[in-house]
C-alpha positions in Angstrom: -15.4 14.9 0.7 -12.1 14.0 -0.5 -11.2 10.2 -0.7 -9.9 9.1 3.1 -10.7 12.6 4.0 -13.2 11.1 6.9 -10.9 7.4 6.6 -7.5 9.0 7.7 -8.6 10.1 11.2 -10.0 6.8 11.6 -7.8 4.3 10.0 -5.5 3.6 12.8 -8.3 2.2 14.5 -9.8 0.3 12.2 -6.7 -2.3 10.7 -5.8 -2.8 14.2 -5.3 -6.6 13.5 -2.9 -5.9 10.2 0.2 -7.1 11.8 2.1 -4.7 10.9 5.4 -5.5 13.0 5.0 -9.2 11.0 4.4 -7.8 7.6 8.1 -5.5 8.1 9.8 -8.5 9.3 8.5 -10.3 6.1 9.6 -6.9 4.1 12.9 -7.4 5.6 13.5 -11.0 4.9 12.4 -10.2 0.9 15.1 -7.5 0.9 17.7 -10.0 1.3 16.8 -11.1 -2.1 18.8 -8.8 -3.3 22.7 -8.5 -3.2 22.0 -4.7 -2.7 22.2 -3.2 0.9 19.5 -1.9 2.0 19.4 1.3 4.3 17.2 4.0 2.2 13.6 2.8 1.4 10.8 4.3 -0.5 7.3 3.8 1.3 5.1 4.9 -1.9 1.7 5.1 -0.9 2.7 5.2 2.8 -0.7 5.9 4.5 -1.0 6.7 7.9 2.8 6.1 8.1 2.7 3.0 10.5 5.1 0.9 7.9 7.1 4.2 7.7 7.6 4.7 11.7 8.5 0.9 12.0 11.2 0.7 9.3 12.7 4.4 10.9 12.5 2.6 14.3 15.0 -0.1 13.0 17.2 2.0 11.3 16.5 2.5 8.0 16.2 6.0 6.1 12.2 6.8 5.0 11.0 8.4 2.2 7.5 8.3 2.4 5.1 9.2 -0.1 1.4 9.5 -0.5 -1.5 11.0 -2.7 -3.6 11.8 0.2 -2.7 14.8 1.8 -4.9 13.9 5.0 -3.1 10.3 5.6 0.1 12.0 4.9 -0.9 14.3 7.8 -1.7 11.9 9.9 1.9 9.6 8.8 3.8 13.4 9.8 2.3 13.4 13.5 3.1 9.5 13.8 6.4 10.0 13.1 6.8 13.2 15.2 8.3 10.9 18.4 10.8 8.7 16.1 14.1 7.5 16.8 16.7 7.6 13.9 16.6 9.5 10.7 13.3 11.8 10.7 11.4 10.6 7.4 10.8 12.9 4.5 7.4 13.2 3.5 5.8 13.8 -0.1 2.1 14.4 -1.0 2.6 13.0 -5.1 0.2 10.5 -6.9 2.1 6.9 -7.2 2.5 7.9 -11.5 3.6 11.3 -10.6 6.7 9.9 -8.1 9.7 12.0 -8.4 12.0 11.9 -5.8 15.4 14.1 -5.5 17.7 10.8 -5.9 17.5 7.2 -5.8 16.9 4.4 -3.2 18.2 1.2 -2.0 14.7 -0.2 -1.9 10.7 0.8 -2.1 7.8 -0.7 -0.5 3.7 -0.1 -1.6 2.2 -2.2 0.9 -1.4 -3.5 1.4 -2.9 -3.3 -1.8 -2.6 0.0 -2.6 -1.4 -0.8 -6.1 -5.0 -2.3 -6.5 -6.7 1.4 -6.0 -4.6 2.6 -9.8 -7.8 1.5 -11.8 -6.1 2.8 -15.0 -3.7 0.0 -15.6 -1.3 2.6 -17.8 -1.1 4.4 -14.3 0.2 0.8 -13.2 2.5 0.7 -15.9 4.0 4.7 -15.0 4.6 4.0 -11.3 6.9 1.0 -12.3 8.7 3.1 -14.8 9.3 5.8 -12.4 9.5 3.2 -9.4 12.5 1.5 -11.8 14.2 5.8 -12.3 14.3 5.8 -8.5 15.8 2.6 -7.3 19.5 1.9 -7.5 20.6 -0.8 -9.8 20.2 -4.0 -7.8 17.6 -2.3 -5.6 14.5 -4.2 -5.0 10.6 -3.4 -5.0 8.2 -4.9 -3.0 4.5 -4.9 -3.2 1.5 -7.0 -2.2 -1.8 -6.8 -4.3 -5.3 -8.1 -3.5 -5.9 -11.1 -5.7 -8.1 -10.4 -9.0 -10.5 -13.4 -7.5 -10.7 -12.2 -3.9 -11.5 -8.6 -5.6 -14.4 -10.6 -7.7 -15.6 -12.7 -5.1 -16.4 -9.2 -2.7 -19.3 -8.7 -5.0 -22.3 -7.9 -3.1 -21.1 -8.9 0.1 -21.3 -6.2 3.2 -18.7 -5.7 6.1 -18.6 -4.0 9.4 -15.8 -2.8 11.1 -16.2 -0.9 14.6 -14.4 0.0 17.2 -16.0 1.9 20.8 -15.6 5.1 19.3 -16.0 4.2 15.3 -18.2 2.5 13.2 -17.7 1.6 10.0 -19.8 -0.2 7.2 -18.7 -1.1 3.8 -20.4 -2.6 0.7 -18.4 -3.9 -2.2 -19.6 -4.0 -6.1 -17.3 -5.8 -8.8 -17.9 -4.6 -12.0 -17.1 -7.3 -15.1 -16.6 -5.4 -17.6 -13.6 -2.5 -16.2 -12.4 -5.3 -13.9 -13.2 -2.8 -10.8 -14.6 -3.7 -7.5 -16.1 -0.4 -5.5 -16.3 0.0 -1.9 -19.2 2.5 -0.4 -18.3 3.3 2.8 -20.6 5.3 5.5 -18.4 5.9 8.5 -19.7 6.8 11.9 -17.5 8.4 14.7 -18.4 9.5 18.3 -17.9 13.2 19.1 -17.5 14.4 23.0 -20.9 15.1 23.6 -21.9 11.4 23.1 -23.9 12.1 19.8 -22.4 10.0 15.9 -21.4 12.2 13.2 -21.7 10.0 9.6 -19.7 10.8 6.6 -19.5 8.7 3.3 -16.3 8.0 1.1 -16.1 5.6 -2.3 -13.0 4.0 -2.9 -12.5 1.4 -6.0 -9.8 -1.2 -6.6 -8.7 -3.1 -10.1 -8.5 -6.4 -10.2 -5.2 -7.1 -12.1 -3.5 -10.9 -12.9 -0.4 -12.0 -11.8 0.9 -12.3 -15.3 0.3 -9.2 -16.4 1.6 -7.1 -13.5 4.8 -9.5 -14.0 5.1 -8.3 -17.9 4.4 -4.5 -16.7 7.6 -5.2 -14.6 9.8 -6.8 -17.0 8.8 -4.2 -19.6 9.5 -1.8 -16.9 13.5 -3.1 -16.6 13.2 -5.4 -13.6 14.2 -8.4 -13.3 14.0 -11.9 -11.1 10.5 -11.2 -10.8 9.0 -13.5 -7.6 5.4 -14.0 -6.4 4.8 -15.2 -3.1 1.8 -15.8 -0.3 1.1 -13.6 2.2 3.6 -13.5 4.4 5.2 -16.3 2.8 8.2 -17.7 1.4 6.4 -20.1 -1.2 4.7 -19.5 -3.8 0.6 -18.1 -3.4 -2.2 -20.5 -3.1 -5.4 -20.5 -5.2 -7.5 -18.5 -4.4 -5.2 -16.6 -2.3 -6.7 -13.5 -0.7 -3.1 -11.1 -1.0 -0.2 -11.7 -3.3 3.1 -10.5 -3.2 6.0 -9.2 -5.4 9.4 -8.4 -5.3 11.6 -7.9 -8.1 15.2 -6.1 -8.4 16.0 -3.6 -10.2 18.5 -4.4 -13.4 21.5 -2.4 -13.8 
């Protein structure tokens, strides 16, 4: 099975307690960084689409793109009932992006920058991330921490909700910096009987430092880190980490 070919139908229910509403008003408030207006945004790796339909609800113009082709599905069918501009939807790998013009702003929210375990596919998607945006424009992005990744070793989760059942197990591997997740996934069908299916999903731990040179190297500038969800600088041993940075002319 593909990866999130068994997640995407399920995801919704599972990061029910995300916060998504709080993490776009937190988007918005780090857009006023920059001196650019905002009203086109690039959602790169846009998921299931809920940060897409949120954004569209208050008036900004989506472009939302995604390497799965199942979440993307799933993002389409969110979005079918929006107000505002519809969003345009693209099934590319975040190194592959290539978009028909440029944007005020882009987005890669929860992690997904962690799930590039090549770090010269890090170091691609903020090239092309820099072709896209308009001078001034500014990228956000959140990352799990490189010590929350290595600190998941060997522990086990479980996620369920009445109709799904999820358990994880996490590995972090020294030596390629990459913490796996095995996943078996349980879901009720209507006859009352559990179908199971299995997906692996890995994650890269990187440091702040590095990600910060990728993105000067990259032609951004005023390069910020901040705690989740906050204004001030992260914690030790802070579980997510985020960016933003603007794009130099």
């Amino acid at each position: 099975m593909t990866a999130y070919g068994a997640l995407a139908g399920v995801y919704d229910a599972l990061t029910g307690d995300v916060g998504y509403e709080r993490r776009a008003d937190y988007v918005e408030k780090l857009f006023q960084k920059s001196r650019h207006p905002v009203r086109t945004v690039l959602d790169l790796a846009c998921g299931t689409g809920t940060m897409t339909a949120i954004l569209t609800e208050r008036g900004y113009e989506l472009i939302a793109v995604d390497g799965s082709a199942d979440m993307l599905a799933a993002a389409q069918r969110k979005a079918a009932g929006l107000t505002g501009e519809p969003p345009v939807f693209l099934n590319q790998s975040m190194a592959e992006l290539d978009l028909y013009g440029t944007v005020d702003a882009a987005i890669c929210c929860l992690d997904s920058l962690n799930y590039l375990v090549n770090p010269k596919d890090v170091q691609k998607t903020l090239q092309r991330l820099h072709l896209f945006l308009e001078p001034g424009g500014v990228l956000v992005f959140d990352i799990n921490s490189a010590a929350y990744l290595r600190d998941l070793d060997g522990q086990i989760f479980l996620d369920e909700t009445e109709d799904v059942y999820c358990v994880w197990r996490a590995a972090y591997e020294k030596r390629s910096k990459t913490c796996s997740y095995w996943m078996d996934i349980f879901t009720r069908r209507e006859d009352g009987g559990w179908s199971r299916a299995g997906e692996e999903h890995r994650q890269r731990a990187y440091e702040v430092e590095e990600l910060r040179a990728w993105l000067l190297e990259a032609g951004f500038t005023h390069v910020r880190t901040y705690g989740d969800c906050r204004m001030s600088a992260p914690r030790d041993g802070e579980q997510r980490i985020y960016f933003s940075a603007i794009r130099g002319k």
